[in-house]
Structures are given as C-alpha cells and as structure tokens.
C-alpha positions as CSV (number, residue, x, y, z in Angstrom):
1,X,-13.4,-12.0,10.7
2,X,-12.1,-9.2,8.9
3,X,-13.6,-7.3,6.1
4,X,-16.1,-10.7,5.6
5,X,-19.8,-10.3,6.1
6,X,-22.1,-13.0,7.4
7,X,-23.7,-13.1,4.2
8,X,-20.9,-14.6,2.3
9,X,-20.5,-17.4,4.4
10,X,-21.1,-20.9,3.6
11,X,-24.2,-22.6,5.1
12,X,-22.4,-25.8,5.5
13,X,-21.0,-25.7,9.3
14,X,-17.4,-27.1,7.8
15,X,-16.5,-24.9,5.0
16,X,-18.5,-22.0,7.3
17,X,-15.7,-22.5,9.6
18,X,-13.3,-23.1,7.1
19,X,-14.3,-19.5,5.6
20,X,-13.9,-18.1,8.9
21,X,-10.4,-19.4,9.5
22,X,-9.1,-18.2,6.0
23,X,-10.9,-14.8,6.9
24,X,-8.9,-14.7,10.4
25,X,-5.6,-16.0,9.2
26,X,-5.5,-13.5,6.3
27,X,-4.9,-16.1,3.4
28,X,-5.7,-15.0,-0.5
29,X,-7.5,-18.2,-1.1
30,X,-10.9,-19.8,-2.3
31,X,-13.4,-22.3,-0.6
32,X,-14.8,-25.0,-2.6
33,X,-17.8,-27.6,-2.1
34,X,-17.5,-31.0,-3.0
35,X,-18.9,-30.4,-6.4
36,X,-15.7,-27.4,-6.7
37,X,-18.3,-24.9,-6.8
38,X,-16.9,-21.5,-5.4
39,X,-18.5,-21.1,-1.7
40,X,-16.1,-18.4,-0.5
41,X,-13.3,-15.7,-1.8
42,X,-11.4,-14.5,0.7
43,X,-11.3,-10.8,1.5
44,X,-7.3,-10.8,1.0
45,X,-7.5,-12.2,-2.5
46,X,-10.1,-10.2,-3.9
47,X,-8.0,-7.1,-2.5
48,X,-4.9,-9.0,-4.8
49,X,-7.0,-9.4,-7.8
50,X,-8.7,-6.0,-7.8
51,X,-11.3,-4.4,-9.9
52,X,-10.3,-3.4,-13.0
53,X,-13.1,-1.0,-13.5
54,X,-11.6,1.4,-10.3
55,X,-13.0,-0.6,-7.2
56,X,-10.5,-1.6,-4.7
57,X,-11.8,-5.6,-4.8
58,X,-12.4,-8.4,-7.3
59,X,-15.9,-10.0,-7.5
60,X,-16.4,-13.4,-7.9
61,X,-19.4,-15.1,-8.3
62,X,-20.3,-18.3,-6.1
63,X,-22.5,-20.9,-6.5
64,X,-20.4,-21.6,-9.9
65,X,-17.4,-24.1,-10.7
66,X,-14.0,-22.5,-10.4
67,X,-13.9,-23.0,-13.9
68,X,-17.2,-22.3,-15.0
69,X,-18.2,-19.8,-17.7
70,X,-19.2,-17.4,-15.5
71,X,-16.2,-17.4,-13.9
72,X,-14.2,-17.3,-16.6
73,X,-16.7,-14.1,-17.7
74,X,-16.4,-12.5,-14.5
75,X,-12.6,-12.6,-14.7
76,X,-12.3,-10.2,-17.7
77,X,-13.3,-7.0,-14.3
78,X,-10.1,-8.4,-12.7
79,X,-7.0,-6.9,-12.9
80,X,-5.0,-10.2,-11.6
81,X,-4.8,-13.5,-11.3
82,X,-6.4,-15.6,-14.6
83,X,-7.7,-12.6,-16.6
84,X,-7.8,-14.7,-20.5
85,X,-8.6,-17.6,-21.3
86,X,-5.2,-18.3,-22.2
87,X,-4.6,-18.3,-18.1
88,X,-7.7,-20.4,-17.2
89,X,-6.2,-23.0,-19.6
90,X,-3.1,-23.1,-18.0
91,X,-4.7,-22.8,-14.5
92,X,-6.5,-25.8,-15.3
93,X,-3.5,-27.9,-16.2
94,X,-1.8,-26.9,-13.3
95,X,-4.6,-28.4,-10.7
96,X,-7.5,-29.7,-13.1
97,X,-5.7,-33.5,-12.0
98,X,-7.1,-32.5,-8.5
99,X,-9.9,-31.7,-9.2
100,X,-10.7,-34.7,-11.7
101,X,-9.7,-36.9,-8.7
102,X,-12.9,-35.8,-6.9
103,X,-15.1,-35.7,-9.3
104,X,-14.4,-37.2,-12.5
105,X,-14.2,-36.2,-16.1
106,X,-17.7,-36.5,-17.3
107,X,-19.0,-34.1,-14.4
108,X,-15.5,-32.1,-15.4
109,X,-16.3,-31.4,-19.1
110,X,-19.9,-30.5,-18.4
111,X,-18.9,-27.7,-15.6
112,X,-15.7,-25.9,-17.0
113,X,-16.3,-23.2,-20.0
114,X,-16.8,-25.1,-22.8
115,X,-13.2,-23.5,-24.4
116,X,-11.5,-25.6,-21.3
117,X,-13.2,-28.6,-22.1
118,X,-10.0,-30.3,-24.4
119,X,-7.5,-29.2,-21.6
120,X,-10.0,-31.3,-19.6
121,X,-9.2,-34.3,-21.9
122,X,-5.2,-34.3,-21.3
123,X,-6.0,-34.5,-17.4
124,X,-5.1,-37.2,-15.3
125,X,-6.4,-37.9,-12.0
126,X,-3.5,-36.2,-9.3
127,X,-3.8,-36.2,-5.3
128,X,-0.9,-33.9,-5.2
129,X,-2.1,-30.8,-3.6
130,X,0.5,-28.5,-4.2
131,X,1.3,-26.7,-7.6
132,X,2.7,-23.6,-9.2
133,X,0.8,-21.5,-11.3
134,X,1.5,-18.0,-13.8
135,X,-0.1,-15.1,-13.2
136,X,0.0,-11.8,-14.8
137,X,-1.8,-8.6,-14.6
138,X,-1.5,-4.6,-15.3
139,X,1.4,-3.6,-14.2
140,X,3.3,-6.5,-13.7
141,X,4.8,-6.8,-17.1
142,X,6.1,-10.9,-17.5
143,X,4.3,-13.9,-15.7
144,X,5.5,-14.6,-12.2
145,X,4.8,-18.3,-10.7
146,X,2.7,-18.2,-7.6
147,X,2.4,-21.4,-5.4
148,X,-0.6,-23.1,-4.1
149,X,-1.3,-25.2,-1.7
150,X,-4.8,-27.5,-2.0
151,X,-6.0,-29.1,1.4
152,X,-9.1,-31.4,0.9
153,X,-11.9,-30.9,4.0
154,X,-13.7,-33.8,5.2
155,X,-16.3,-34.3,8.0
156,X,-15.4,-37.3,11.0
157,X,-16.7,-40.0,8.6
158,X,-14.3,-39.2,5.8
159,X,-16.7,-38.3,3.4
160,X,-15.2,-35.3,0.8
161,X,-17.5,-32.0,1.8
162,X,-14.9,-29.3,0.4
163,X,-11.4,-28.1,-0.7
164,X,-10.1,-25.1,0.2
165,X,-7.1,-23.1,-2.3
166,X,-4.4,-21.2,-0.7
167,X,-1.7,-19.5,-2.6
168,X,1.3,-17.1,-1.4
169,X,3.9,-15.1,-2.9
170,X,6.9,-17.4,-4.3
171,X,9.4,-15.5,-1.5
172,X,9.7,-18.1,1.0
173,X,8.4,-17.3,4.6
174,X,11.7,-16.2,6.6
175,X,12.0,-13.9,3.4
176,X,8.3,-12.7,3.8
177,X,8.2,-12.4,7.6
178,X,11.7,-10.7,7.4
179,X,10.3,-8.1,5.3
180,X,7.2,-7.3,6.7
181,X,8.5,-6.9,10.3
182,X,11.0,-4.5,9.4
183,X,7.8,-2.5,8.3
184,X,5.1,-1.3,9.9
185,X,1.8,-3.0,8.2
186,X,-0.5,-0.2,8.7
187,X,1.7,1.5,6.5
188,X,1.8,-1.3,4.0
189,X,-1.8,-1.0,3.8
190,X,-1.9,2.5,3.1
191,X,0.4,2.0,0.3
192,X,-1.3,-0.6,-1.3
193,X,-4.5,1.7,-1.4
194,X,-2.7,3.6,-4.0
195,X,-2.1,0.7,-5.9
196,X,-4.2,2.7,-8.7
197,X,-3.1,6.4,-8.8
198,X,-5.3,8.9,-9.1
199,X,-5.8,12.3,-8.3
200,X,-6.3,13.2,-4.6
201,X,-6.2,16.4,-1.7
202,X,-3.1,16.0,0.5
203,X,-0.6,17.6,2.9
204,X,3.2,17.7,1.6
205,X,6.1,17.5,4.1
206,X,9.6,18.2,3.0
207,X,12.1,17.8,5.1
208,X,15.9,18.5,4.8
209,X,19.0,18.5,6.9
210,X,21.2,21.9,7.0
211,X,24.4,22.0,6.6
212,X,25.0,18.3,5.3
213,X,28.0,19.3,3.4
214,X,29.7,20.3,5.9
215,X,28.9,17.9,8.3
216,X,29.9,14.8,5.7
217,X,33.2,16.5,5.2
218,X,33.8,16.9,9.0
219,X,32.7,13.2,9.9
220,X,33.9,10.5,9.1
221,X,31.8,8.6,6.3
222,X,31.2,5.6,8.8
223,X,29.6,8.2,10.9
224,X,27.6,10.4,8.5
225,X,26.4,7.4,7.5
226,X,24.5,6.2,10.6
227,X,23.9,9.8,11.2
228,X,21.6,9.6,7.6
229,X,20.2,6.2,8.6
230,X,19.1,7.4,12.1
231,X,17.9,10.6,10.5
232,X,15.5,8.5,8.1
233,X,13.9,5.9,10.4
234,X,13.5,8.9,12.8
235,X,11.4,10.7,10.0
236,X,9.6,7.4,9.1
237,X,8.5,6.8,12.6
238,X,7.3,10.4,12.7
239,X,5.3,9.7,9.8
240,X,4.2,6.1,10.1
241,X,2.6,7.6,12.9
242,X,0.7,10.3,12.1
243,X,-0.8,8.1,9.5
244,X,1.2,9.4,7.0
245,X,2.6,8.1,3.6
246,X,6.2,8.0,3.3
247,X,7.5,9.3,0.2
248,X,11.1,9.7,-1.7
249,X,14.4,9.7,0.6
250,X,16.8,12.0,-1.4
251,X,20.1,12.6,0.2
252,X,19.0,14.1,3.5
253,X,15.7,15.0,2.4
254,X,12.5,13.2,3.6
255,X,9.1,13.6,1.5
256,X,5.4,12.7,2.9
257,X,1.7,12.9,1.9
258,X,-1.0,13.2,3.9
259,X,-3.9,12.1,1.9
260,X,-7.3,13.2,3.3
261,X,-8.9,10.6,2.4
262,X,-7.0,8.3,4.6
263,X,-7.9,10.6,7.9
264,X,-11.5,12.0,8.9
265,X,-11.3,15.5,7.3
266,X,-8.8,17.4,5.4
267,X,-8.1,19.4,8.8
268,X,-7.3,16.3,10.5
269,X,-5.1,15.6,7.0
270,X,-3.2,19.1,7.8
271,X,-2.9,18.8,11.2
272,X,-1.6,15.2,10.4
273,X,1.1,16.5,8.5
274,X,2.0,19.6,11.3
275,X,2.5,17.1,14.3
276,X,4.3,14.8,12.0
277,X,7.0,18.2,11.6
278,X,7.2,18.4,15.0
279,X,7.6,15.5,16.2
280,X,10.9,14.8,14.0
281,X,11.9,18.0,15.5
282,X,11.6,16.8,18.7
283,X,13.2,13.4,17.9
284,X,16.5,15.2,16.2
285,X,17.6,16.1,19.3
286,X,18.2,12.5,20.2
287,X,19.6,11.1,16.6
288,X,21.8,13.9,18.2
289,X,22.8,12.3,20.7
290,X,22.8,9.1,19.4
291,X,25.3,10.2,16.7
292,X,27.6,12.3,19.1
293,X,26.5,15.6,18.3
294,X,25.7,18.4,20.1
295,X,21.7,19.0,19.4
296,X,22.6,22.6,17.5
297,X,24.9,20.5,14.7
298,X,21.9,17.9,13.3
299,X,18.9,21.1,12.0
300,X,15.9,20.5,10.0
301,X,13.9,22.7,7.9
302,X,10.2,22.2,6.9
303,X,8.4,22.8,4.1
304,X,4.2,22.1,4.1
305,X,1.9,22.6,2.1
306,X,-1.5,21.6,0.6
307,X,-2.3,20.3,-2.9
308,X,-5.8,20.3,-3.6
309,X,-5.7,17.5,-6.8
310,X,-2.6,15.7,-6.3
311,X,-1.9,13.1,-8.9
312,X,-0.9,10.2,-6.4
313,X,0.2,6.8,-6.7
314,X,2.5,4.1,-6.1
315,X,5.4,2.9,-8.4
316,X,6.9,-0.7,-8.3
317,X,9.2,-2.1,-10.0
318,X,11.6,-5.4,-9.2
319,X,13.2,-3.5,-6.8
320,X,11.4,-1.5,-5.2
321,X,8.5,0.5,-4.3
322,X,7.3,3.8,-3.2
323,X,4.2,6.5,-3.1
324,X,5.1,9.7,-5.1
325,X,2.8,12.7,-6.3
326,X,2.8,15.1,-9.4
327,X,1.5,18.8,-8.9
328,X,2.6,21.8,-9.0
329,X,2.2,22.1,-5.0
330,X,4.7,19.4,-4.7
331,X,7.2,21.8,-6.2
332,X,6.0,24.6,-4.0
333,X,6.5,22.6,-1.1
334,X,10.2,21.7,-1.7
335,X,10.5,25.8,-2.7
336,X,8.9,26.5,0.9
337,X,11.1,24.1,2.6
338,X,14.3,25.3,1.3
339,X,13.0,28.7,2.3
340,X,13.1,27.9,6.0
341,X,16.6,27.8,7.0
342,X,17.7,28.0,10.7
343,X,16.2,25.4,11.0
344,X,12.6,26.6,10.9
345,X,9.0,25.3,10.0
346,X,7.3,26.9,7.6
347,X,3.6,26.2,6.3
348,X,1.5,27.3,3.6
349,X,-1.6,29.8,3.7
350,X,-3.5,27.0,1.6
351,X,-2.7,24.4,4.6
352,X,-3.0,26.2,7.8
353,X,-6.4,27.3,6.2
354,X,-7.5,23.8,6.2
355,X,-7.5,23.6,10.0
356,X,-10.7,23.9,11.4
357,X,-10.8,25.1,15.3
358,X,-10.4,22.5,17.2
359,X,-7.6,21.0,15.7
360,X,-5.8,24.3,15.1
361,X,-6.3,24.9,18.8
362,X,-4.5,21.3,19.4
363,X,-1.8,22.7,17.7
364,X,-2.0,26.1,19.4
365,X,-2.4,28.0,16.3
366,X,-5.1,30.8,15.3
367,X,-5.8,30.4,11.4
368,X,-7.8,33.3,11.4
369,X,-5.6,35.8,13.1
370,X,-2.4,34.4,11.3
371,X,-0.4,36.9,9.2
372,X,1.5,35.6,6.4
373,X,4.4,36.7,4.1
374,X,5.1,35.8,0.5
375,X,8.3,33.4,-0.1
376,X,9.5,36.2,-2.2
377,X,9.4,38.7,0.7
378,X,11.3,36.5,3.0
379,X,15.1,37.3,3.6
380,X,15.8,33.8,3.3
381,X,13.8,33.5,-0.4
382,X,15.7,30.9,-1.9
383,X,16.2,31.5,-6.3
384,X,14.1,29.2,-7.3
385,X,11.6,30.4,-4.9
386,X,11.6,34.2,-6.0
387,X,11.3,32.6,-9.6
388,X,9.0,29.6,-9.0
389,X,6.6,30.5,-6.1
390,X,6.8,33.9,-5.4
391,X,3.3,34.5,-4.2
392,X,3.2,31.9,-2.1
393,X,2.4,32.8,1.7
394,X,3.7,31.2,4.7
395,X,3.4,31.5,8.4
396,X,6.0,30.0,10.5
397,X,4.5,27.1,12.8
C-alpha cells in the first residue's frame, strides 16, 4: 500500500478498497463519499502538491467537501495544484456539473466556500467524467492543463456510495511510459527529493576522459560519438547504482553527488561515491571494446571530494531537468580531478576521513594511516589548482 497508513483509510469497505487500489497503482488522485466529502488523498498526490512550508507532502483535511472552506484554507500550505481562490473557481467549473449531478445545487451552495457559491449558480448538471483543468504553482511559471478522469463507485445495488478523482500529466501514456523506462525510477525519486534545494553534506565525483582531443580528431565523428554516448550511460549506470545523483554531462565530463542524507551515514555517502569511481573504471575497459579501442586509448581521471553544506537542488525548465550543487568544494572537486591525470583517482583528505572502519576496510583503505599531499605539491598540479586549491590534500585511491 505504499507510503498509506491504516489510519487514513476509509471505513466504508468500497472506497476502503478503492483507497487501497489508488495507493497500489500509484495514481495522484482523491476519494470521495457520496456526499463529495474528501475520504482519501493519495500518497502520490500529496508528494505532487507539496508543502509549501518545507515538508515533502501536502495535507489535506478529510471529512470536508472538496470544495469546502477548509479546503480551500488548507490549500494556501500547498505549493501546487489550486493554491487561490482564483483556481478553486475555475476547478469548480471544470467538474462542479459532476458533482451537481449527484447531489444537487441546494446541498452544493451550502458545502462549497461561500466565495464559490455564484460559480455554483452557472452549473449545470454533467455526467461527463472526464475534464481538463489549470494548475500552477512555484516554479512552474504559466498554467499547464492537467486531465482528469472521474469514475463514479457504486455497491451491487447501484446505489452512488463514492467517486474517486484521478488526474495525470497531459503527455499521453506511450510518451510517459517511453520516458520513464528509459530511466531508472529510483533515480527519479531521488531527484524529485530535491524538488526544494537546500543546503546539504555530499560526496562529489568528477569524472573526465583524457585525451579527447585527440581521440575526436583521430576518429571519425560517427564514432567519437557513440564512444561519448557509451561513455555516459556507462557513468550513469555506475552512479544510478551506488545510489547516486547524476549531475551535469559536459563534453566528456561526468558530475555526481552523493547526498548523505539519501544513504545511512555520511561514510556510507563516501564510500558511495568511491565504488561508484571504480566501478566506471572497471566498465571503461568494455566501452573499449565496444568502441574498437584498445583499453589504454579510452582513460578516466577522478576527482572526489566532500562538501559539508552543499547548496543542492534541482533545476527544470521545458526542456529539461537536472540536480546541480553550489560550494566552493564543487570547484575543488573539478581542481582535484583535473589533477589526476594518467588516468588516476584521486580523493580528498575531507572525504576519505568520512569513512568509518568498516566501510574503509570494504574498500581496502586505512584512513588513519593514509598520507596525503597537497594539490599544489603534485607534479601534475594543474593552474587553476596551484591558484584555486592549493592546500587541498589528496590520497590516491
């Protein structure tokens, strides 16, 4: 049943099964009694609607007419869906014909906020059950149109016990399905945890081929290309994972956080982020392959670090969307990365210190017997590292 408790389920045995189903199925949708009181609120919809005060879930309170006061009250804590009263109007116009089908106007106008109560007037009774409605919230910037599907419940003797509200994104479902196979839904999940950004401890992986421009000049751009795209699903699996968030592709370069908040500790959080590194090592060999290389041509270099109160987040747009962080650690990790050339691994003093002993065993390391050097010391010191991030020390791993 998901994230639902027993608690929040209907007493009648219909819409208590009804609940359950919309639970299971993973449908952002409400459950309604005869009357079009509010009996249930899916999990997945209160995640969609959010908290506007910083929790991660709507709250709605039952027992109340969709359209109520309350409702309409509680709605001004909700990030989406109808957050004014400008919304509720329009919600109402969309399916209020419904809903005056069942119960009629007089019990209408005495349940719905009394600013509703002349959009109640211009109703007219409607059995259609399907209708598209606006919605807007922080964020989003203009309306989108949502639709919604209404499917009445009755028991074997045809009597009206319920209604239950389904909506979906307008994307049709090959579109949807398409999309969300090609990814991997854990992931997804992750992501939309950062919905609200904030400031969090994480371990940074940069990633970045060597010697790209020589290999794009030598291949042909047919081939580089798949070479690239190998390259980058290779690095995603790696990190999809480990339980990792992916961040920016740039060029050849691959980006991930490793929240700790998303794993049991911040060592597990480090050590996260180590076996992700190593694991893309070990699947090079075979983009390699794949690509008609020998295994010494395709070389990685590592950069990790840790960044104790990384501002993280996720941006979308009507294109795209994608997890980034602001700190100065993020910068240090891409000066450590472009430190270890040869195709080397290095980590920061400030992660491999966040490995307590049994996962730095796992790894086969010794955190307290480790000697580091400063990137400025390093033969390979990089510029920007020598000006940027001198004192920054770094074992190989």
């Amino acid at each position: 049943m998901g994230h639902v408790t027993m608690s929040e389920l209907p007493d009648d045995p219909l819409l208590r099964e009804a609940a359950i189903v919309l639970e299971e199925t993973g449908h952002a949708g409400f459950l309604f009694d005869a009357d079009w009181n509010v009996v249930h609120v899916s999990d997945e919809l209160r995640l969609l609607w959010a908290d506007a005060s910083g929790g991660d879930r709507a709250n709605f309170p039952l027992g109340v007419h969709l359209f109520s006061r309350e409702m309409v009250q509680a709605s001004e804590m909700w990030r989406f869906g109808s957050t004014t009263v400008d919304y509720w109007r329009g919600f109402l116009r969309e399916i209020g014909g419904v809903i005056l089908a069942d119960t009629g106007r007089d019990q209408l106008s005495e349940q719905v906020d009394p600013a509703l109560r002349d959009v109640v007037d211009e109703l007219t009774p409607e059995p259609a059950t399907v209708s598209w409605f606006p919605y807007v919230g922080a964020g989003i910037g203009e309306a989108r149109s949502a639709p919604m599907m209404i499917t009445r419940i009755r028991d074997e003797n045809g009597c009206l016990r319920g209604a239950v509200l389904v909506g979906k994104p307008t994307a049709g479902m090959s579109t949807l399905i398409g999309m969300a196979h090609a990814r991997d839904v854990p992931h997804l999940e992750r992501m939309e945890r950062l919905s609200r950004a904030g400031r969090r401890s994480a371990a940074i992986l940069f990633a970045d081929l060597e010697g790209s421009s020589s290999l794009s000049r030598r291949l042909s751009t047919a081939r580089y290309f798949s070479l690239g795209r190998r390259l980058v699903r290779a690095a995603d699996r790696s990190i999809v994972d480990s339980g990792g968030l992916v961040g920016r592709h740039v060029g050849d370069g691959v980006v991930a956080f490793f929240p700790s908040e998303t794993y049991a500790s911040e060592s597990a959080a480090a050590r996260a982020c180590i076996e992700t590194a190593q694991s893309l090592r070990r699947a090079v060999a075979e983009v390699a392959d794949e690509t008609g290389l020998d295994p010494d041509e395709v070389t990685l270099r590592f950069g990790l670090h840790w960044g104790a109160a990384l501002y993280i987040g996720r941006i979308t747009t009507l294109a795209r969307t994608e997890v980034t962080a602001l700190g100065d650690e993020v910068n240090e990790g891409a000066r450590i990365e472009a430190c270890a050339t040869g195709g080397r691994t290095l980590a920061s003093k400030n992660l491999v210190e966040r490995l307590e002993a049994t996962d730095a065993s796992v790894l086969g390391l010794d955190p307290d017997n480790t000697v580091y050097t400063p990137l400025a010391e390093l033969a390979t010191a990089s510029e920007k590292a020598r000006r940027d991030a001198p004192a920054i020390a770094v074992c190989e791993v």
